[in-house]
N, C-alpha and C positions, 0 to 999 in steps of 0.2 A: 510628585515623585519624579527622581529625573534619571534613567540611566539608562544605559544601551542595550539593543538586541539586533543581532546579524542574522539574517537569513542569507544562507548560500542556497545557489540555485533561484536565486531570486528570480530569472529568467521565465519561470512556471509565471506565466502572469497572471492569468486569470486565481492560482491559489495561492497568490502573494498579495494579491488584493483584498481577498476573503481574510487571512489572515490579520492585514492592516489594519481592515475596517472593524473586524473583532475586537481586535484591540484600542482601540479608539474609543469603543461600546464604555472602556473602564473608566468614568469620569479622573480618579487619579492617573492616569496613562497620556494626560495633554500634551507633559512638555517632556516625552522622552527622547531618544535617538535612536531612528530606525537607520542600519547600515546595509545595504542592499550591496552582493554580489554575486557575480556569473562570468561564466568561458566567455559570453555571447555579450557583445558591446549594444547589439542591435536591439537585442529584448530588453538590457537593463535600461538604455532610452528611454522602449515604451513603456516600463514598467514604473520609470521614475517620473514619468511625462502625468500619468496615472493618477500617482499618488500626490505630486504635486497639486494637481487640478483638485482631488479630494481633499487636503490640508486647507487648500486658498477657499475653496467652496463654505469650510465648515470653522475657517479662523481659528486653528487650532495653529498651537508654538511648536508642533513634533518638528522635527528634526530628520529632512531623509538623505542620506547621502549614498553615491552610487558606486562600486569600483570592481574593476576588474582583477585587483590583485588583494588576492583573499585576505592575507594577513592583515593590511590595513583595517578593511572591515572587521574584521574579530577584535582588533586593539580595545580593551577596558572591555568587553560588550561582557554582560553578565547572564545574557542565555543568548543561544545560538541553535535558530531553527535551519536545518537543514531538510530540503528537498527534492536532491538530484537526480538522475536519469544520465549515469554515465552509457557513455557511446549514442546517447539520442535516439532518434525513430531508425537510425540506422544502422546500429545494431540492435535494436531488438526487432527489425524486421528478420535478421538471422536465428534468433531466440523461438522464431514459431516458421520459419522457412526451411531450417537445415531439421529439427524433427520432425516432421513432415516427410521427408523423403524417406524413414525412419518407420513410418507410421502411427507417429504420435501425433494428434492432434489433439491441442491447445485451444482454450479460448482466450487467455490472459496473459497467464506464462511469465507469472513477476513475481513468484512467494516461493515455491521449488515447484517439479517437475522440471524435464530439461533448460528449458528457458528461464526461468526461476535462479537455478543453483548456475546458470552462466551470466546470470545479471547480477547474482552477488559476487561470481568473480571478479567484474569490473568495477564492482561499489567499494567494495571491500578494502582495497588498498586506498582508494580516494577519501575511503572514510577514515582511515587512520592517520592520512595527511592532515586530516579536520582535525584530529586530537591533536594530533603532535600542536599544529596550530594554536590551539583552547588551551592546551597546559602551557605554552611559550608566551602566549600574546593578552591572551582572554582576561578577564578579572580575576582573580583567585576564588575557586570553588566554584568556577562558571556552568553553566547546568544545558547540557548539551538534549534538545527535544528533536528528536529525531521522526520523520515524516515520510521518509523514504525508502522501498521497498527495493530485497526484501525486506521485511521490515525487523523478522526475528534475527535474519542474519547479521544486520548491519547494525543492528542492537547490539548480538554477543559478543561481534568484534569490538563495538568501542566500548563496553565494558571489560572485557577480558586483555582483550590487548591496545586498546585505546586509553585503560586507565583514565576516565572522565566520566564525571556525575550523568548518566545517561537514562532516560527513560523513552520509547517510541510510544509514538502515535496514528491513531486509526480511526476512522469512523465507523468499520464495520458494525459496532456493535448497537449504537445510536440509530444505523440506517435498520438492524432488525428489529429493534424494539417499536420503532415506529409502521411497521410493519402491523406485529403484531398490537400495536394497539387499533390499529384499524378493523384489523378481521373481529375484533372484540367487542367493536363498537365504541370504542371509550371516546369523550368530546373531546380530549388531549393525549399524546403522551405520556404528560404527566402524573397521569393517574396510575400509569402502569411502574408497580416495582418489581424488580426481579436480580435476579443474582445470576453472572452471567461468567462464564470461566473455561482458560483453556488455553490457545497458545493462539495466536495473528493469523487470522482469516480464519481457523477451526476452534472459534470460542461455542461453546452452548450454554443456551439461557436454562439454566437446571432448576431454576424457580423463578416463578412467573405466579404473583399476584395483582388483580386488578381493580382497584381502591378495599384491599385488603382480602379480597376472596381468592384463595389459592388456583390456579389455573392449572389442570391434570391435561396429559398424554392427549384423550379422546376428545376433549372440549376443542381444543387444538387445533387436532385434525381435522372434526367436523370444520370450523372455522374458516379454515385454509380449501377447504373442497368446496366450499358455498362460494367463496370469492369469485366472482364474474372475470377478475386480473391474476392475480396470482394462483391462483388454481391451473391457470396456463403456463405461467411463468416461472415456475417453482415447483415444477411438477418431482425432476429429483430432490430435492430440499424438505418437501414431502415426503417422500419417499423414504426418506433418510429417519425422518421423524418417525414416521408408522415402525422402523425398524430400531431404532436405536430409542425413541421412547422420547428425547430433546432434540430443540429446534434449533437449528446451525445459524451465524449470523450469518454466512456471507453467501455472498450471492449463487442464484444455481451457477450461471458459468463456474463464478472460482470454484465454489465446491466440487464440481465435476470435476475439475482438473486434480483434488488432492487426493482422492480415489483412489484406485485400484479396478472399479465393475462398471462405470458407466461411459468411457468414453474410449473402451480398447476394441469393442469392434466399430470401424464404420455406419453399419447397419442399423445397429443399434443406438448412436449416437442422436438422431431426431425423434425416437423416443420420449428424451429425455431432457431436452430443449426447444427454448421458443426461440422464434425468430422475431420477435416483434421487438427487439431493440439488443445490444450488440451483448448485455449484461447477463444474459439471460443463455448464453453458452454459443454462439457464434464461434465459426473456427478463424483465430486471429480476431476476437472481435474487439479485443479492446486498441490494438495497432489499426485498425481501422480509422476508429473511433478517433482516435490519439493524432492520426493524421489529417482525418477532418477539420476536426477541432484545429488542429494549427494553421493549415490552409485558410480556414473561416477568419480566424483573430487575427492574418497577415493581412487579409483583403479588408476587414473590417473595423480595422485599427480605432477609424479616426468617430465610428457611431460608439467604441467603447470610450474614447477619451470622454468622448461629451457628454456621454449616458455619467460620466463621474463629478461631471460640476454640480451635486447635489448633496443638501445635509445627509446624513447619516440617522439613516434610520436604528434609532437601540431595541426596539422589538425585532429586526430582523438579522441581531445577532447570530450566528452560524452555535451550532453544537460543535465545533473542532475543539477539540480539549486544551489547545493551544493558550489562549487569551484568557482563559477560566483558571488554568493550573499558574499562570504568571499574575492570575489577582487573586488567588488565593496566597502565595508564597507571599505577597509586595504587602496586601489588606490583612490578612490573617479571616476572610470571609472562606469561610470553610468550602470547598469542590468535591461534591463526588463523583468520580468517573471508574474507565477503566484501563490501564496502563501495563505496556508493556516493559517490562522489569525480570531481572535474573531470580528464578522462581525461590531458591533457600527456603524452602518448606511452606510456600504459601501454600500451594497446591499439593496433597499430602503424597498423590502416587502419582506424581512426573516427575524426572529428576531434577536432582538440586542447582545444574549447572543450569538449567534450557531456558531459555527466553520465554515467560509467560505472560498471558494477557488476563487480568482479574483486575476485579474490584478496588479502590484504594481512594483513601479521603486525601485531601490537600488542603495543609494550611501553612502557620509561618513556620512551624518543625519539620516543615517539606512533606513526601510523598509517603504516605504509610497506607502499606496493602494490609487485606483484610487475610488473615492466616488461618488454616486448619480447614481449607475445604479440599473434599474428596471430588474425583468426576465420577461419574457412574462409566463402568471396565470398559465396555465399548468407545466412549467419547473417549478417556485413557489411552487406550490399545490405537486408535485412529492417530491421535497425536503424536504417541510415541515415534511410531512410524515415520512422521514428518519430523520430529525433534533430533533423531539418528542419522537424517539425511540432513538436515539442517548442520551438526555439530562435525559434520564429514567433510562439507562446505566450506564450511567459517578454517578448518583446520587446513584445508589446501589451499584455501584463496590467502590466507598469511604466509604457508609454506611454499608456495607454488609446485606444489607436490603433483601432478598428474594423475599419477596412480591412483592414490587417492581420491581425487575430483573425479574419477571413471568409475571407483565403485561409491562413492556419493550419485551418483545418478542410477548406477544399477538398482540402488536401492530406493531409489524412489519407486511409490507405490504404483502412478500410472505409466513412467516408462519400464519398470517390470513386470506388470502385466501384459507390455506391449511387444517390447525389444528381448533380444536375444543378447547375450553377453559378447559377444562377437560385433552385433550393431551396435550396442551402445560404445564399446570403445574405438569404434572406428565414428560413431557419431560426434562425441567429444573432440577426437583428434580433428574433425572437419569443424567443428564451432571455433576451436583455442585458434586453427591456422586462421579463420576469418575475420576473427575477432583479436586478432591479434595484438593490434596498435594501441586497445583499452587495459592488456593484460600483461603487462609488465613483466609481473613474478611469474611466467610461464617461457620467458623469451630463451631460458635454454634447453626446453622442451620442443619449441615449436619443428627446428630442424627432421627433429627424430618425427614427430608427426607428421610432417610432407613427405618423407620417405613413406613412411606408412600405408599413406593415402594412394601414394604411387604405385603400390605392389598390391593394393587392398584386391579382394575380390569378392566383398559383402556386394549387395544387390541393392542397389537404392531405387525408389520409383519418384516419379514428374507429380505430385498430388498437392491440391490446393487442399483439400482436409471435406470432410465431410458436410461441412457448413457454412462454405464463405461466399463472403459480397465482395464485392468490387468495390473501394475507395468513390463515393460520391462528389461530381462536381462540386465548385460553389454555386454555380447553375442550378444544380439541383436542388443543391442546398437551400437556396436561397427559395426557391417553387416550393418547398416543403412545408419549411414555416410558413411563407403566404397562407399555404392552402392550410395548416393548425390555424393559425391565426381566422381565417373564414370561420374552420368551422366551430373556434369559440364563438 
């Protein structure tokens, strides 16, 4: 088979490789064309340095070409993976730094809560430049798979106002399933089926059997308490479970943040998370994490190149739904996953317009979800909540509406359990001025907001958040793994 796919944002190295080499897994997938683009001349370098080294290693005829001006890349391309992170680690170090002073504290701050609904205002236009792009350039009926958060938002913009074949992608739901197939004891994942439904990062596994034996509420729970790791690490996610009766896919951090009760007092915030790695509810942990990692792969560039002159292994295919849903479309080899999609009655009590994440097979008639299921009222009501704040979002960040985007964060669940209505619009007005140079559709607001700020007499405090680390040398870094590596 021969035809094109663009990833923008190619720059993500390390999840542009994982990507490639998925793709590669598809024996029909030898001789296609991968078009790689990004802002950053420097990463698509290393990335195409990369992938080079993996093509020459394994004598495949793909095709990688690299550009900085996007349009080129999309020309003919018949799907287009996108993975961006407008504004970089630098504005989202504002995304968990200016709520903070607020009282909010964040562990991730990339789906809504403050940081969230201000990282879709930055995506948000960028991502409609992608359409305009795909419907101008792209092959006709080109299938836009979207990877980058937030993930519902930037979904119901290019459905809605992007006008392009759109579906997002996640792996939350893969990383709980293997979860629980562990606490179960099962010799694979595989054996575990379940039905798993709901909206991007608050999906719940509402059935769970395991080589065919229905898996109830209490078996669960005992399960989760026995665990030596996650009984530490998941103690709200648990918690969640004992009360609402289903298990959340995503992680404690994120979970905590889409809340409303577990992360508004300070005091109560170690409760309810571990510290033993940044996932697990860290304040700022995933910006941490995020800068690590970049840090690590600048210094470390040239042990990743070489680590890539080797065949490719097809057992250790990735579960990213990516390379599965494009050999299902190409082979007609059927995929089940779970996909984010504008719900239309799949989900019977969420609204019809909201971004949903359920079930859905793939073959060559494209992506067809599984319809008529109910959540149980509490997973519902939780969603909902986040789908109101979500659709508040999507409608300022295309309007540049302000107003709007103040009571979108009002109504988020963890910064109104937190913030005063007084704080939050004086909060916003300090992220839009900082953030400014990513927010275009805001620029005849920002005026009015530096006034604001100037006369403001809300009360902000100096706080790093209730559970942060310090950014790790590569020194350190590098002493850490030694010392894993000993004590394998």
């Amino acid at each position: 088979m021969s035809f094109k796919i663009a990833i923008i944002g190619a720059g993500s190295v390390g999840f542009t490789k994982k990507l490639f080499t998925d793709l590669l897994c598809v024996p029909e997938f030898r001789d296609i064309e991968v078009a790689l683009t990004d802002i950053s001349q420097h990463n698509l370098d290393m990335i195409r340095a990369i992938l080079d080294k993996i093509i020459e290693a394994n004598g495949f005829p793909v095709k990688v070409t690299a550009h900085t001006d996007r349009r080129r890349a999309l020309e003919g391309a018949k799907y287009i993976i996108s993975c961006v992170r407008v504004g970089g680690l630098e504005a989202y170090a504002d995304d968990i730094r200016i709520p903070l002073k607020y009282g909010i504290d964040q562990c991730v701050g990339d789906t809504i809560c403050a940081g969230g609904i201000l990282y879709g205002q930055r995506n948000i236009p960028v991502i409609l430049d992608f359409c305009k792009d795909i419907r101008e350039v792209a092959a006709p009926g080109a299938k836009f798979l979207n990877y980058a958060n937030p993930m519902a938002m930037n979904t119901w913009a290019a459905i809605e106002y992007g006008k392009v074949d759109t579906v997002g992608l996640c792996h939350g739901v893969q990383h709980g399933a293997e979860q629980i197939a562990e606490i179960l004891g099962a010799k694979s994942p595989a054996e575990l089926d379940y039905i798993c439904s709901g909206i991007n990062h608050q999906t719940w596994f509402i059935d769970l059997r395991l080589n065919g034996r229905k898996i109830g509420k209490e078996e669960l729970v005992t399960a989760f308490e026995a665990h030596p790791v996650f009984s530490q690490q998941e103690k709200l996610r648990i918690d969640v479970l004992k009360r609402f009766g289903v298990y959340s896919t995503e992680s404690n951090g994120h979970l905590s943040e889409y809340l409303p009760w577990y992360r508004k007092r300070p005091e109560e915030i170690a409760r309810w998370i571990d510290m033993s790695d940044w996932i697990h509810g860290e304040t700022g942990g995933y910006l941490r994490h995020s800068t690590e990692t970049r840090n690590w792969f600048e210094t470390e560039f040239p042990q990743f190149l070489a680590s890539a002159d080797k065949p490719i292994d097809l057992a250790k295919r990735s579960n990213e739904h990516a390379s599965h849903i494009l050999e299902a479309l190409e082979t007609g080899r059927v995929y089940r996953g779970h996909f984010n999609v504008k719900n239309n009655g799949v989900i019977s009590n969420l609204p019809a317009d909201a971004i949903i994440e359920s079930p859905g097979f793939v073959d060559r008639f494209g992506i067809n979800m599984v319809s008529g299921i109910t959540l149980p009222e509490a997973c519902a009501a939780t969603c909902m909540a986040s789908i109101n704040v979500q659709r508040m979002s999507v409608h300022a960040a295309v309007t540049g509406d302000i107003d709007l985007l103040k009571l979108a964060v009002l109504h988020d669940p963890l910064v109104g359990a937190v913030a005063t209505p007084e704080e939050v619009w004086q909060m916003v007005d300090e992220m839009v001025v900082a953030q400014a140079r990513w927010l275009p559709q805001y620029a005849d607001a920002v005026p009015a907001a530096k006034e604001r700020l100037a006369k403001s007499s809300v009360k902000t405090r100096d706080w790093a958040g209730a559970a942060r680390r310090n950014v790790r040398s590569i020194e350190e870094l590098r002493a850490e793994k030694s010392a894993l590596k000993k004590a394998v």
